[in-house]
ZAMARGU-4260 file (C-alpha; in steps of 0.2 Angstrom, whole numbers, plus 5000, padded with zeros to 4 digits):
<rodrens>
0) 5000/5000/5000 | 5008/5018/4995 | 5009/5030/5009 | 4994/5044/5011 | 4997/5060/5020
5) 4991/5063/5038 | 4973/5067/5032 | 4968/5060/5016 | 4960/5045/5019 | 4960/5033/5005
10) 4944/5022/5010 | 4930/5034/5011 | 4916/5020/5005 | 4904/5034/5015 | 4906/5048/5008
15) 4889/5055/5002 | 4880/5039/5009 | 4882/5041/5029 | 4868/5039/5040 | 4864/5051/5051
20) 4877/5065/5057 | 4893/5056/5056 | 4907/5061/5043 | 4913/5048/5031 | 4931/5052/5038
25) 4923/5047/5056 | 4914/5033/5046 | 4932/5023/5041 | 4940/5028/5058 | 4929/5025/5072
30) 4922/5009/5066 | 4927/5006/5047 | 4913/5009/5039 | 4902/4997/5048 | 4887/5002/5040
35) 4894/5003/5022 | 4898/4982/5022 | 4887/4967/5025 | 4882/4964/5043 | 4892/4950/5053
40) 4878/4942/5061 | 4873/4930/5048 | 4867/4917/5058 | 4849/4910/5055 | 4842/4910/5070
45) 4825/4910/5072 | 4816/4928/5070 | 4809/4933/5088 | 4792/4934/5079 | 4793/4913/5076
50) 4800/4911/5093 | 4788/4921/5104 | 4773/4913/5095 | 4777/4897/5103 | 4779/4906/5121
55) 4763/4907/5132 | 4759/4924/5135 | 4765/4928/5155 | 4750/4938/5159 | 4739/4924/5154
60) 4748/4914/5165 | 4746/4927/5178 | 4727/4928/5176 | 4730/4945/5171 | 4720/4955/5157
65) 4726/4972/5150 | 4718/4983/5165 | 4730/4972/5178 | 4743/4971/5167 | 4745/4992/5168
70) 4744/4990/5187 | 4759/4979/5186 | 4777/4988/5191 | 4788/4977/5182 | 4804/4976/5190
75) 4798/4975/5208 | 4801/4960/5217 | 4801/4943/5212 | 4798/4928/5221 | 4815/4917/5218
80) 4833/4917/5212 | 4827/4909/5194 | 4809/4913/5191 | 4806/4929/5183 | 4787/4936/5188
85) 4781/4953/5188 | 4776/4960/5206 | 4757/4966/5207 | 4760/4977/5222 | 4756/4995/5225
90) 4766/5002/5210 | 4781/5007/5219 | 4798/5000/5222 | 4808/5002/5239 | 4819/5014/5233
95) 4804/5024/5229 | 4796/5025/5246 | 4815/5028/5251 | 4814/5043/5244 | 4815/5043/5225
100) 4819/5059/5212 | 4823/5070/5229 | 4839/5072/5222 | 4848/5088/5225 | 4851/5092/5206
105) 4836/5102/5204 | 4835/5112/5185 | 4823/5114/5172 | 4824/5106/5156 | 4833/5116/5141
110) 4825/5118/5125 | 4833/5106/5112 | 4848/5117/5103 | 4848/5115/5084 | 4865/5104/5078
115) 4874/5118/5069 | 4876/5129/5086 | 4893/5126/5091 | 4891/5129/5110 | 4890/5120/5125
120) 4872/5123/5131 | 4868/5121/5150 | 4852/5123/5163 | 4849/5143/5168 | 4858/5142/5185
125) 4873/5132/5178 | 4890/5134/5174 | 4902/5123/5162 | 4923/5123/5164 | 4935/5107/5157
130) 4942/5100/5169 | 4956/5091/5156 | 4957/5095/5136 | 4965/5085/5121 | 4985/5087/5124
135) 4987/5095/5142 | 5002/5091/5150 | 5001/5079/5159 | 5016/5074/5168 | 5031/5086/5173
140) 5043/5084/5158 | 5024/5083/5148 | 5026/5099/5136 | 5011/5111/5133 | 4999/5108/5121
145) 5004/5118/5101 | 4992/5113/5088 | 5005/5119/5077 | 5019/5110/5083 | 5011/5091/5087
150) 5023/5078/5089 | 5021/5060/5094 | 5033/5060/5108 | 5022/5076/5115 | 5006/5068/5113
155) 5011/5051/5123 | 5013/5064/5138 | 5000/5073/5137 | 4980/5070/5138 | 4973/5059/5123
160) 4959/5060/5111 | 4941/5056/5110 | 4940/5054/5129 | 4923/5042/5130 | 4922/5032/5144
165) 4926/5041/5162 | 4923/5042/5179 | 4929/5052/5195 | 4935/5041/5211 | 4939/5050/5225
170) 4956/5046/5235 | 4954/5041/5252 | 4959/5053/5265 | 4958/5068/5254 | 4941/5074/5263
175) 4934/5075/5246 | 4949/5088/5241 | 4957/5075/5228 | 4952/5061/5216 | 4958/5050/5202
180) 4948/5054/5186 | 4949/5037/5171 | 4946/5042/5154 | 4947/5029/5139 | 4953/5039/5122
185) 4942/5028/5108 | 4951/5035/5091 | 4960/5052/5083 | 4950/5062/5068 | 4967/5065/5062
190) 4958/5076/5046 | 4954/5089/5061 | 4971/5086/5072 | 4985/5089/5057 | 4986/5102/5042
195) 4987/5095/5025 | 5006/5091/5020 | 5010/5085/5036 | 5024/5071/5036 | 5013/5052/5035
200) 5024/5042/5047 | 5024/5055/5062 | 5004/5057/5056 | 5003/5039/5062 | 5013/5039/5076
205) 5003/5056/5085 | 4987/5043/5079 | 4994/5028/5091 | 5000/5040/5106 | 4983/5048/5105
210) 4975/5031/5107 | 4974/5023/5123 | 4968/5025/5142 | 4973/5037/5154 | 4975/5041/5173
215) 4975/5059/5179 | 4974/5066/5199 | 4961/5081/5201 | 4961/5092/5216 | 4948/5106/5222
220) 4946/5117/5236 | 4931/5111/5245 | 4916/5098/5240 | 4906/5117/5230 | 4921/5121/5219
225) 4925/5114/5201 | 4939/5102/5199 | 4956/5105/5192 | 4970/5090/5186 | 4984/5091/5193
230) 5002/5090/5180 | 5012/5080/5187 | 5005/5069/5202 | 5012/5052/5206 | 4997/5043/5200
235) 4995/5051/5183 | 4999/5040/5168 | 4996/5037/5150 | 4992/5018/5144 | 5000/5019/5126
240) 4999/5003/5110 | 5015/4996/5117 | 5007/4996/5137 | 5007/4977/5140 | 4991/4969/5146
245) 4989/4952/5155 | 4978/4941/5147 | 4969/4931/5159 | 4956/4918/5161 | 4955/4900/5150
250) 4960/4907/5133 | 4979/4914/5139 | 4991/4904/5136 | 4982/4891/5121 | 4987/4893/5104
255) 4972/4904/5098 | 4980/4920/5104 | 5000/4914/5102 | 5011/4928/5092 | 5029/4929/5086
260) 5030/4943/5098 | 5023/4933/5111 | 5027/4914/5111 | 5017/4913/5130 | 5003/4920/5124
265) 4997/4930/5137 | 5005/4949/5136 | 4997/4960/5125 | 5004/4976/5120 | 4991/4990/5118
270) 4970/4991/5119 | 4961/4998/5104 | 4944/5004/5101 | 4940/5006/5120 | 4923/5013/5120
275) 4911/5013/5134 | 4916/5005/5151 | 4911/5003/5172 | 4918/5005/5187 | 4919/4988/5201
280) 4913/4988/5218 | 4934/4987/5224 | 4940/5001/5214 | 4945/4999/5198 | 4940/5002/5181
285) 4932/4990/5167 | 4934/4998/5148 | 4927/4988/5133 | 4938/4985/5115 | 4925/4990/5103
290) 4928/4991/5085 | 4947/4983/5085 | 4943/4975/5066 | 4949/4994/5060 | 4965/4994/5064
295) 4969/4975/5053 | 4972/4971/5038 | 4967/4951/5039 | 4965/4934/5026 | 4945/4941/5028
300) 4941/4923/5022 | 4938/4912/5038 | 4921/4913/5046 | 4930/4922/5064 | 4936/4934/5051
305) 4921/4937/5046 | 4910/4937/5059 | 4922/4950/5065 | 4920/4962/5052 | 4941/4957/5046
310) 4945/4958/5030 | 4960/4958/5018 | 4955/4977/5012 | 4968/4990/5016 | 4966/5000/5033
315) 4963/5016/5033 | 4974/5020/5046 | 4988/5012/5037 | 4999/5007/5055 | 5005/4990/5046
320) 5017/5001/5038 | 5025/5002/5055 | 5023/4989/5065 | 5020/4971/5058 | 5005/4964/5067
325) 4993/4977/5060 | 4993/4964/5046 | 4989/4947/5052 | 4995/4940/5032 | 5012/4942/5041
330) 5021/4928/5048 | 5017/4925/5064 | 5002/4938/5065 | 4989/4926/5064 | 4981/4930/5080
335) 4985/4944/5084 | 4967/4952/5079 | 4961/4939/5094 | 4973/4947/5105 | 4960/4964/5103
340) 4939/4963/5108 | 4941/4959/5126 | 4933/4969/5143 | 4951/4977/5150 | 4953/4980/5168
345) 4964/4994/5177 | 4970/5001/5196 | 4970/5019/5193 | 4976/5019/5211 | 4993/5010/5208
350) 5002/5017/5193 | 5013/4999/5193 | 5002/4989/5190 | 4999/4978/5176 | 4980/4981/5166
355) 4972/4963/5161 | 4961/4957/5147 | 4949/4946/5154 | 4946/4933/5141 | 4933/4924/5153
360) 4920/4939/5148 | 4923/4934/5131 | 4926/4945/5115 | 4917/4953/5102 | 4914/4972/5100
365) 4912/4977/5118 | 4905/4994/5122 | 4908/4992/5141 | 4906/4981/5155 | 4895/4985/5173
370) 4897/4975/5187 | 4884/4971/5202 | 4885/4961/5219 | 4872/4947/5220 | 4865/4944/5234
375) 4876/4928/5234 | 4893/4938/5234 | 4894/4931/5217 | 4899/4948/5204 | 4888/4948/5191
380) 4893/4960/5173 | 4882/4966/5161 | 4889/4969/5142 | 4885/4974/5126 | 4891/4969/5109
385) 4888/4985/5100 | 4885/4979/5081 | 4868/4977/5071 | 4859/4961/5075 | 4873/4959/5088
390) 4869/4951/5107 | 4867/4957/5126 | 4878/4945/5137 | 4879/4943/5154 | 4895/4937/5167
395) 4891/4929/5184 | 4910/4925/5194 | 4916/4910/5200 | 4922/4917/5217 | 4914/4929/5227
400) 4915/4947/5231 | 4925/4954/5249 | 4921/4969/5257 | 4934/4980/5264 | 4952/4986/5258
405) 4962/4973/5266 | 4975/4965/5255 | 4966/4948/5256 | 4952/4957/5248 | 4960/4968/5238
410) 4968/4950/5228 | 4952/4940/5228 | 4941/4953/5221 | 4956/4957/5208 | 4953/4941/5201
415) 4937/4939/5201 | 4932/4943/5181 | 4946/4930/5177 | 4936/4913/5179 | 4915/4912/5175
420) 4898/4908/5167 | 4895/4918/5151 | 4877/4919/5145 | 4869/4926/5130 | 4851/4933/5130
425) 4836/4928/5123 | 4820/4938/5123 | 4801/4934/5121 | 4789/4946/5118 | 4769/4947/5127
430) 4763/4951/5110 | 4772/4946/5094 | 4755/4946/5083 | 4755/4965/5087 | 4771/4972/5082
435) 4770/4979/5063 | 4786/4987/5063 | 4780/5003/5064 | 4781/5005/5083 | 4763/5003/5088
440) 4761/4997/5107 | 4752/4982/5107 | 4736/4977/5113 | 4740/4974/5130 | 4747/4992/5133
445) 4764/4987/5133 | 4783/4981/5124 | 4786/4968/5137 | 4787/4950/5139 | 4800/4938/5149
450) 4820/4930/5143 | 4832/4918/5145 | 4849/4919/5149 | 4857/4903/5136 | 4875/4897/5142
455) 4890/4899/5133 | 4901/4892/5148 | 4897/4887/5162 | 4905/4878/5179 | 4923/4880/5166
460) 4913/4868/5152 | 4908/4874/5137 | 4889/4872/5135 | 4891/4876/5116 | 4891/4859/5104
465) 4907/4856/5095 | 4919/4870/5104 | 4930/4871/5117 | 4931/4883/5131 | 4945/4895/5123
470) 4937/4894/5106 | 4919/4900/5114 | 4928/4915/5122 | 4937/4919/5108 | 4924/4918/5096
475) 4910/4922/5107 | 4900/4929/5091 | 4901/4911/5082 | 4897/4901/5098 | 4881/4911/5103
480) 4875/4912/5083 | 4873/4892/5088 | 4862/4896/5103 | 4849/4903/5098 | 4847/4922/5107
485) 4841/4938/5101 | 4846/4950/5087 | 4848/4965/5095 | 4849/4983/5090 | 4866/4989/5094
490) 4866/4985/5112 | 4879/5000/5120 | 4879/5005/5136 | 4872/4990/5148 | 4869/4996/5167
495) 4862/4990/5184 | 4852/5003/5193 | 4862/5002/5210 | 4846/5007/5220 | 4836/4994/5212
500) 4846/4982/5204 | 4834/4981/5188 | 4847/4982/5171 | 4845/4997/5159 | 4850/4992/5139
505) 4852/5007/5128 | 4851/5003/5109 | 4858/5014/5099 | 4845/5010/5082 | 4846/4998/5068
510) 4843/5005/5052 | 4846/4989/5044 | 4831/4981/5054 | 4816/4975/5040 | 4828/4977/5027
515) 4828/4962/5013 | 4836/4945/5019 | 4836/4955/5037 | 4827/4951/5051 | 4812/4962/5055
520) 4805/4970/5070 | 4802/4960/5087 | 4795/4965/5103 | 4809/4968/5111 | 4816/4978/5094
525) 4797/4985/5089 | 4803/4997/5074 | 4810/4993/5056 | 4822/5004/5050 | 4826/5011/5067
530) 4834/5027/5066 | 4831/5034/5087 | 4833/5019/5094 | 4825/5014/5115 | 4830/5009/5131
535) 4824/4990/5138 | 4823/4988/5156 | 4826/4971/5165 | 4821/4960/5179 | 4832/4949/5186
540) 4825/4937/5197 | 4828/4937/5216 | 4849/4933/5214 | 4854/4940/5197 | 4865/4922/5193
545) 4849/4915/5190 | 4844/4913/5168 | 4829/4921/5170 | 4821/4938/5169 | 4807/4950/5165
550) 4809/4964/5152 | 4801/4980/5146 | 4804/4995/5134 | 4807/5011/5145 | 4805/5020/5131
555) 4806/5021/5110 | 4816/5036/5107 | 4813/5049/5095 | 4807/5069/5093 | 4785/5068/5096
560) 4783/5081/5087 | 4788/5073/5070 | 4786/5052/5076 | 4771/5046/5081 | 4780/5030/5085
565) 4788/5036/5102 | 4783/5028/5119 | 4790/5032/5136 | 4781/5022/5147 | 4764/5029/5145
570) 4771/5047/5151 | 4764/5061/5140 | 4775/5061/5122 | 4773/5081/5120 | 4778/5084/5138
575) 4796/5077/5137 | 4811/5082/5127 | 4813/5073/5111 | 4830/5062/5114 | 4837/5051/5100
580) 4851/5036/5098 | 4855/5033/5117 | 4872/5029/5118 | 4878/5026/5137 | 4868/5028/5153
585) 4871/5032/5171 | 4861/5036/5190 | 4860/5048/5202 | 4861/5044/5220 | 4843/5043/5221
590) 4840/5031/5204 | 4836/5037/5192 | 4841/5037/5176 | 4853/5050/5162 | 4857/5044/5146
595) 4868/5051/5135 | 4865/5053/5114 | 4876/5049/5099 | 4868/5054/5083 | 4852/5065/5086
600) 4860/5079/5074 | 4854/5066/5060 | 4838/5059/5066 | 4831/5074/5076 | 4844/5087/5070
605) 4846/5094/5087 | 4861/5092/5095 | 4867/5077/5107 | 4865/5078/5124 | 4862/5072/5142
610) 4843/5069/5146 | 4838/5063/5164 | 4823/5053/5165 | 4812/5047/5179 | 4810/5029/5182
615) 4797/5029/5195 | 4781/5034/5202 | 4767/5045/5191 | 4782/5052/5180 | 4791/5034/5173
620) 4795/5042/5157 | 4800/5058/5159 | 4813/5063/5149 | 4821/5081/5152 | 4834/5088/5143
625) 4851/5092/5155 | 4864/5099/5143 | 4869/5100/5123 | 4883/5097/5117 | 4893/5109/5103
630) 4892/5105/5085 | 4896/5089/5077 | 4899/5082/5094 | 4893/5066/5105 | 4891/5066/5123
635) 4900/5051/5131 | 4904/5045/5151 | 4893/5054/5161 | 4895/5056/5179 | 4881/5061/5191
640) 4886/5068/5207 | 4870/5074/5212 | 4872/5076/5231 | 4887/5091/5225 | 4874/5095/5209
645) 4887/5093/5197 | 4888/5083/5183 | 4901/5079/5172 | 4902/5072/5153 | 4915/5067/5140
650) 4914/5078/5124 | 4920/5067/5109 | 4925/5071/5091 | 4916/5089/5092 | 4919/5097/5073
655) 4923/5081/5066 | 4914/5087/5051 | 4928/5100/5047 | 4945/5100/5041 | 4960/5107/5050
660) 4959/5125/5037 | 4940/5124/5041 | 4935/5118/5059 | 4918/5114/5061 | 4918/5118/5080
665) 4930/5130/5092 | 4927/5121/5107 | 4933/5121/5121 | 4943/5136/5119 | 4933/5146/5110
670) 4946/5158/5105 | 4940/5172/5092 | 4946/5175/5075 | 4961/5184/5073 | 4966/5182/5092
675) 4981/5173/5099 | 4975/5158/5109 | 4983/5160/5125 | 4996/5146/5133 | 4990/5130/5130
680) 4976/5136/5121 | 4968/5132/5102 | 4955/5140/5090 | 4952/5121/5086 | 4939/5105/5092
685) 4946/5098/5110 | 4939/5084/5115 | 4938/5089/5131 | 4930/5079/5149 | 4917/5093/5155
690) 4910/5095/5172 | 4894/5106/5174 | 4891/5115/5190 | 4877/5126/5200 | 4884/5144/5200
</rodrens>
């Protein structure tokens, strides 16, 4: 392949033909044109249509016609670790007589902000301020930030790009004074980072060092004031594509993820794609390898190539041209594509130690991981394969969980994602004659019917005919095609509510969905050619190891005012904000629910945004607009510290529509024309972590 310059992109398959608001540029880097090739989920499984007509409906079972049904709150309690049954109790949940929505982040809803305003809109009463921008310094040899002067050395100290993924912990002892703030960095728009003419090699190199993870100390005054990072602190660090990773779990050490470079097979250098993530019970942070197939050139004719989206087509990034494995055609590159896809695990509070790749969570295109306590000590994670037609799976541990920061604990609960049960899910709908397509809530007043968590492994077996245990968690896609669960539509961000425990899924949309030779809509996915997406809510049973569970739709996304096929949970459509494509979710301290949107510019054309919404009581449904995000921008990782009234959210790719001669957006910064940007300052996009604050 000839060498291209830092900017021009050779495979632009997009260009014109992108859905949505997303560039063609963003289309080959972010997840190489995904929606320009065939979908990998070829598998012919049953359409949830055929499978829920054979299902008897659960209300009849229950005795329940529609009038009870709406009386039902689904997600209460249930009456054992693996039966799944609604709870026809008063309508509210414990945490709702507890106090639900008494949060102390009280604002009214902003209007929605058109998707060509290039500002960062907040609540009247609010402020906004980064707490930590593309390129700031962050060690002490770390030099400042000069868009006009970018070098790969600089950018591997300094703060990385697309920050997606973060959260803030604080440090113990500090009195709330100092914390450790985690941000993933997903990929580089390098056709917004470099000028035209720019050498290609040093191009690619800024590209890798802006990849990554990263771990940076904050410090504030008091618990009222707005953070600040700190250059320089002992626990500051930059994870880099030649930071080694520990592979744990069955599938180190076998021949499936050997390489030249590692004859052991189980140290990884680097973690791509890292997209969504969670944060464990003892501290340390979960990050999910999402669209990894990018970054290869691969054979593209073996069906783990293609299930994986790998294919012998040149990359756009072009990093084989430097380092070897990028192309796994070359001799003793084989696996090194299965060495990428897995749930990554990191300390942020000791800067030696070693990140893991759990291989036991198995691999696909994760967009994060979330971890709960059962009841039985056992941890339990929730993940989402974020792909059209793609699955929701689940991880229950082997061991349990121990309270307490003794060392003992601290080792048993560092191991604890390295040896379980993996599960696939499987969804069946109340009412499959009544979904069209269209979005029409059925009959019985509701999108809602019961599952099935199917095994993958289980007690270290495989449960999947005709595969191992390594090969099921390295080619998890193939081995849960061959169980039978439900297409899904671009499961993202996957979350347990901590004050109820129920299981928040936000999928993203599906516009493939009721295509020809595609599946089409289902109760659990109710809309062909989904463009806004919803959110499903689920029931675990009792203990949430258990394989059974209730579902609902929370809510069928889209602007009211120009679809008639929105639903939030029975709550008045022209009384909420319109929201589109939810994309990661979070909770306040009281419970409920903030979501945060990647690609309303094209469905709704308002910006993206952060949207609470209330999941109980008279108001289930309500969705009120927080924030809005500046132009050509998606709102990733937020953070709700209620109890402070600050909230915080990672600002990604914002003027990827630009070039580096015309930028799109001047965020952050905001410097004027004609002015000279300050020290450390840019009249360019920033990817920047926000925190939003009460005046």
């Amino acid at each position: 392949m000839s060498e291209t310059t830092g900017r021009t992109f050779p495979l632009l398959p997009m260009l014109g033909h992108t859905k949505g608001k997303r560039s063609a540029v963003t289309c080959a880097l972010k997840c190489d044109n995904a929606c320009s090739g065939d979908v990998c989920n070829t598998s012919a499984n049953g359409y949830f249509r055929d499978i829920a007509s054979t299902a008897m409906s659960r209300r009849a079972a229950l005795g329940l016609g529609a009038a009870g049904a709406l009386a039902i709150v689904l997600g209460g309690a249930v009456t054992g670790g693996d039966t799944a049954v609604a709870d026809p109790g008063n309508g509210l949940s414990d945490a709702a007589k507890k106090g639900f929505d008494k949060s102390k982040l009280k604002f009214t809803a902003i209007k929605p902000v058109d998707a060509a305003v290039d500002a960062f809109t907040v609540p009247e009463g609010f402020d906004w301020k980064p707490v930590i921008r593309w390129g700031d310094p962050l060690f002490a040899d770390s030099p400042a930030f000069d868009l006009n002067a970018q070098t790969a050395a600089a950018q591997a100290r300094q703060f990385g790009y697309n920050n997606d993924y973060t959260d803030i912990l604080p440090i113990p002892g500090s009195k709330d004074r100092r914390a450790v703030l985690f941000s993933n960095h997903e990929y580089t728009n390098e056709n917004i980072m470099l000028p035209e003419g720019f050498d290609p090699k040093e191009a690619r190199a800024i590209g890798r060092a802006g990849h990554g993870l990263a771990v940076v100390e904050l410090e504030r005054k008091n618990k009222n004031k707005p953070w600040n990072y700190v250059q320089g602190a002992p626990l500051n660090r930059r994870f880099l594509t030649d930071t080694v990773y520990e592979l744990t779990g069955a599938a180190a050490g076998t021949n499936l993820v050997k390489t030249i470079d590692d004859p052991a097979g189980r140290w990884i250098k680097g973690t791509l794609g890292n997209c969504a993530g969670g944060t464990t019970p003892w501290g340390t942070i979960l990050s999910g390898e999402e669209n990894f197939n990018g970054y290869f050139a691969a054979p593209g004719t073996s069906d783990g190539d293609k299930r994986y989206g790998l294919s012998a087509k040149a990359t756009t990034r072009q990093w084989e041209l430097d380092e070897p494995r990028f192309d796994t055609r070359n001799a003793g590159y084989a696996n090194e594509t299965n060495r990428f896809g897995w749930i990554v695990e990191v300390d942020p509070f000791d800067p030696t130690s070693t990140p893991k790749k759990h291989s036991a969570m198995g691999r696909f295109k994760h967009e994060g991981a979330n971890v709960i306590v059962a009841p039985s000590g056992k941890v339990v994670a929730y993940m989402g394969d974020d792909e059209r037609f793609d699955y929701l799976y689940k991880f229950v541990s082997k061991g349990k969980y121990q309270a307490g920061d003794s060392r003992e604990a601290r080792k048993n609960n560092m191991n604890l994602l390295s040896e379980g049960d993996l599960y696939v899910a499987k969804f069946t709908g109340d009412s499959p004659a009544d979904i069209d397509g269209t979005g029409k809530l059925p009959a019985d007043g509701a999108f809602d019917g019961t599952g099935e968590w199917l095994p993958l492994v289980v007690n270290g077996t495989s449960a999947v005919p005709g595969m191992t245990v390594p090969e099921v968690l390295v080619y998890t896609r193939l081995a849960a095609d061959k169980v039978g669960p439900t297409k899904m539509d671009r499961c993202e961000d996957v979350e347990p509510n901590p004050r109820t425990g129920k299981v928040y899924v936000a999928c993203t949309n599906n516009t493939d969905r009721g295509k020809p030779g595609k599946e089409g809509a289902t109760e659990v996915n109710p809309r062909t050619l989904n463009r806004d997406g919803h959110v499903v809510e689920i029931t675990e049973g009792r203990e949430q190891t258990g394989t059974k569970f209730n579902w609902n739709l929370l809510l069928v996304a889209g602007d009211p005012a120009k679809n008639t096929s929105t639903y939030f949970s029975g709550f008045p459509a022209d009384k909420v904000s319109p929201i589109s494509c939810p994309d990661n979710v979070a909770f306040d301290s009281v419970g409920n629910l903030w979501i945060s949107t990647d690609g309303a510019p094209g469905t709704i054309g308002y910006a993206d945004g952060l949207f609470k919404v209330t999941l109980e009581g008279p108001e289930r449904g309500k969705v009120e607009q927080f924030l809005a995000v500046p132009r050509d921008a998606e709102t990733c990782g937020p953070i709700i510290h209620d109890e402070e009234r600050t909230v915080f959210v990672a600002v990604q790719h914002p003027g990827e529509d630009g070039s580096f001669a015309a930028q799109n957006s001047f965020f952050p910064d905001y410097v004027p024309a004609g002015a000279t940007p300050a020290a450390g300052a840019a009249r360019a996009p920033r990817p920047s972590v926000v925190q939003v604050f009460r005046k």
